[in-house]
C-alpha positions in Angstrom: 0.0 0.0 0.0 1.8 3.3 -1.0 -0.1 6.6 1.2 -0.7 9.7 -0.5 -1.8 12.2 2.4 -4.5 15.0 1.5 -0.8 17.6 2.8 1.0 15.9 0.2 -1.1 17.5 -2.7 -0.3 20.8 -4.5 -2.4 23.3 -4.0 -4.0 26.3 -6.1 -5.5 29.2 -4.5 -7.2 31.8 -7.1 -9.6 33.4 -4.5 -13.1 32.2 -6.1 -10.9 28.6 -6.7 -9.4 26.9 -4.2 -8.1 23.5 -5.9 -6.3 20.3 -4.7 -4.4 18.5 -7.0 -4.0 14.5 -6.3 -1.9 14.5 -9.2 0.2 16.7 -11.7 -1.7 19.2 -13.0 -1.3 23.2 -14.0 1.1 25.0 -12.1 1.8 21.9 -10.1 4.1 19.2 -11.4 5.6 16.4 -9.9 7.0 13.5 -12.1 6.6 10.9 -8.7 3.2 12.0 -9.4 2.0 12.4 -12.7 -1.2 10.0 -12.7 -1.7 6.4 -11.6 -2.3 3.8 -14.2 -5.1 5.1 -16.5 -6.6 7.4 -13.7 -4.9 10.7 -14.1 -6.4 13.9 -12.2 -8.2 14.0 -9.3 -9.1 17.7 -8.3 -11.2 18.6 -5.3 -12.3 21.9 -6.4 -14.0 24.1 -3.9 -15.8 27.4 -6.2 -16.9 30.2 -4.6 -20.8 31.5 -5.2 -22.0 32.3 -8.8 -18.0 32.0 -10.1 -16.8 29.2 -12.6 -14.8 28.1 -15.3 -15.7 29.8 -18.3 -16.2 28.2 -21.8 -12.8 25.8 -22.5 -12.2 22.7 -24.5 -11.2 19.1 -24.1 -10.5 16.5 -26.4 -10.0 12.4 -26.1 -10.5 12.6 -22.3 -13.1 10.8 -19.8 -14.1 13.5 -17.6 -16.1 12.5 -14.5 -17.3 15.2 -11.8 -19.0 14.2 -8.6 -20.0 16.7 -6.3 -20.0 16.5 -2.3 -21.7 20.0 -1.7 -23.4 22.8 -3.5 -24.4 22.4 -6.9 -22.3 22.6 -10.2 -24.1 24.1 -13.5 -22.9 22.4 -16.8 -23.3 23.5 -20.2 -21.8 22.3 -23.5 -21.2 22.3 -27.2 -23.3 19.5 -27.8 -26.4 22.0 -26.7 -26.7 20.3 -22.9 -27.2 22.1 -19.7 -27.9 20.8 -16.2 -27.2 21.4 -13.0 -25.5 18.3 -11.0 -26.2 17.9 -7.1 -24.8 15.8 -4.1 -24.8 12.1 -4.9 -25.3 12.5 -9.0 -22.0 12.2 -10.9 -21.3 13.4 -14.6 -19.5 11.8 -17.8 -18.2 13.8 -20.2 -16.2 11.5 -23.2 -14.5 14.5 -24.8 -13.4 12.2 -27.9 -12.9 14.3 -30.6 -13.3 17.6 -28.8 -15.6 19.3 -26.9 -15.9 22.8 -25.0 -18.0 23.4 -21.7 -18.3 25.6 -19.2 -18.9 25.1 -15.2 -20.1 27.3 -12.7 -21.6 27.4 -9.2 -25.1 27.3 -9.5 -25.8 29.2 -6.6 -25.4 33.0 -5.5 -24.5 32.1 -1.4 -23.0 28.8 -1.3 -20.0 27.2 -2.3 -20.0 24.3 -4.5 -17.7 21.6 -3.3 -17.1 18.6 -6.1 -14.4 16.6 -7.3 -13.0 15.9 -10.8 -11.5 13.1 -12.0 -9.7 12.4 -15.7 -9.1 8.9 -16.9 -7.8 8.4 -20.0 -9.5 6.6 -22.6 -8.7 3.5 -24.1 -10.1 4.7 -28.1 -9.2 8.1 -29.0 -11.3 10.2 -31.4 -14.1 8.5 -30.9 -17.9 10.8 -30.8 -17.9 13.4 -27.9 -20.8 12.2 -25.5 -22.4 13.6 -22.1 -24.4 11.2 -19.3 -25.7 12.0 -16.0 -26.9 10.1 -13.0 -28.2 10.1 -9.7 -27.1 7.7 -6.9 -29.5 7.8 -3.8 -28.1 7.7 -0.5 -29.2 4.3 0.8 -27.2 3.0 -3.1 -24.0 4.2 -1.1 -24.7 4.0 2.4 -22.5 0.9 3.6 -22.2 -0.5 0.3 -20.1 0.2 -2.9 -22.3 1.4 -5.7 -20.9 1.2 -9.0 -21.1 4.9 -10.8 -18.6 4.4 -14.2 -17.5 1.1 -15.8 -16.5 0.2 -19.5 -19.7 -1.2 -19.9 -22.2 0.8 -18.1 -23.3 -2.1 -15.4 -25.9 -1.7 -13.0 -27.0 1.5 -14.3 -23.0 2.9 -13.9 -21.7 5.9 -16.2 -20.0 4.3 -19.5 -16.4 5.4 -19.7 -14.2 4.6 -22.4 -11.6 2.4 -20.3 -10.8 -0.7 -18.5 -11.8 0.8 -15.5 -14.5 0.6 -12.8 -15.1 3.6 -10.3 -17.1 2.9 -7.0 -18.5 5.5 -3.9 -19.2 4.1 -0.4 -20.6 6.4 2.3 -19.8 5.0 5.6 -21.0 5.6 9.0 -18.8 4.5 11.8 -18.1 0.7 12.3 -19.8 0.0 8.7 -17.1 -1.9 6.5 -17.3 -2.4 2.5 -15.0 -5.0 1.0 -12.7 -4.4 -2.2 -10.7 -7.1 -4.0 -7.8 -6.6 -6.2 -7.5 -9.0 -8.6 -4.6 -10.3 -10.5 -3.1 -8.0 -13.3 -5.5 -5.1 -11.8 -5.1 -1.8 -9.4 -6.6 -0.3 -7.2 -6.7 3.4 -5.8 -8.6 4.7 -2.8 -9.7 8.2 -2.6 -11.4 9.5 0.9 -13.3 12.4 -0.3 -14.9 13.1 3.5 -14.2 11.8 6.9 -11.5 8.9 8.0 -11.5 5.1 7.3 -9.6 2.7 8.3 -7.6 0.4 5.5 -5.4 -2.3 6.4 -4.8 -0.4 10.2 -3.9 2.7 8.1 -6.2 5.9 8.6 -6.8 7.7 5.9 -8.4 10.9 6.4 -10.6 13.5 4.2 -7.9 14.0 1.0 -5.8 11.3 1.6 -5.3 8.3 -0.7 -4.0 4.6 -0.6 -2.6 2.8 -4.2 -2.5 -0.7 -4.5 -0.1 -2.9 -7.4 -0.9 -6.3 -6.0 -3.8 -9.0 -5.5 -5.0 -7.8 -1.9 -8.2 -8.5 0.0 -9.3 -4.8 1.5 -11.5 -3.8 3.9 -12.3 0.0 4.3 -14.1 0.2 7.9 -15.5 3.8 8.4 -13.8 5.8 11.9 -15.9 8.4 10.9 -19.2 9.3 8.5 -16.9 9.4 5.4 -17.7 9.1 2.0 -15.0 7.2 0.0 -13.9 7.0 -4.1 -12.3 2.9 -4.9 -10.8 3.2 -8.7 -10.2 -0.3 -10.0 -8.1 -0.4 -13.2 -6.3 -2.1 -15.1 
């Protein structure tokens, strides 16, 4: 298990942005960590009220944002606009390009989400946009499946070998993860602590695992927690 603490990060502060960067990205670069396996930004973005990104492109990315607080107004080139909300996650397949805008739907609160590239395993395919809601008793004590390569159980489709699950965990509640042969896994905790292997990981922090392992993520806290399984 190799420990990436929520400190260890880099860190953007623009005023109406305050950004934490997982992995290399912007400003921050580190070549220990550019990425890990196909998985390749994870940014906990915290936007103040009625500011955003204004209209930018992307092209032959998987671009998945789930928000923890606050809402998150989308709108595209391919004519969609929605507004995305606690427990609902977005997919946008930029394939052969794409532009978009994001902004804090709201005028008093901030919007608190995170956003996570993977990169796809077909490039230049057709640019496409999905959106789902996960209830609360989905997550709670369980791992719900919310992207895959094949879109299982009502998950996002994402154009790579990998499955992305959320757990919400009160304290005691365990969920179970197993890393097969020839696969990955990394663990994001995007609120609270959990315990993983007699490690605590706290809000921020992550765990990466390279070999078959049997884990067990036992909430010390409410937390809410991200497992990546690749390839």
């Amino acid at each position: 298990m190799d420990i990436r603490r929520a400190n260890q990060r880099g860190y953007a502060d623009h005023g109406w942005l305050r950004s934490f960067h997982t992995f290399s990205f912007a400003d921050y670069y580190d070549p220990a960590h550019m990425g890990f396996r196909a998985l390749r930004v994870i940014n906990e973005d915290r936007v103040q009220p009625g500011r955003g990104f204004p209209t930018h492109p992307h092209r032959d990315m998987e671009i998945l944002t789930y928000v923890l607080e606050g809402a998150l107004e989308h709108r595209d080139s391919m004519g969609n606009g929605s507004v995305i909300r606690p427990g609902e996650a977005q997919c946008l397949s930029a394939g052969t390009g794409i532009t978009h805008s994001e902004f804090n739907a709201s005028r008093e609160e901030i919007v608190h989400f995170l956003q996570i590239w993977i990169l796809p395993n077909v490039l230049g395919a057709p640019p496409r946009y999905q959106q789902r809601a996960f209830p609360v008793d989905e997550r709670r004590g369980k791992l719900r499946r919310i992207a895959s390569p094949d879109g299982r159980d009502g998950s996002l489709t994402i154009r790579q070998d990998a499955n992305v699950d959320v757990a919400l965990l009160d304290p005691g509640q365990a969920v179970r993860h197993v890393v097969a042969p020839e696969r990955h896994a990394w663990i994001h905790v995007a609120r609270g602590e959990v315990d993983v292997g007699g490690v605590t990981l706290g809000a921020g922090d992550a765990a990466a695992y390279d070999e078959p392992a049997e884990l067990a993520l036992v909430g010390k806290s409410p937390a809410e927690v991200l497992v990546f399984d690749l390839s």
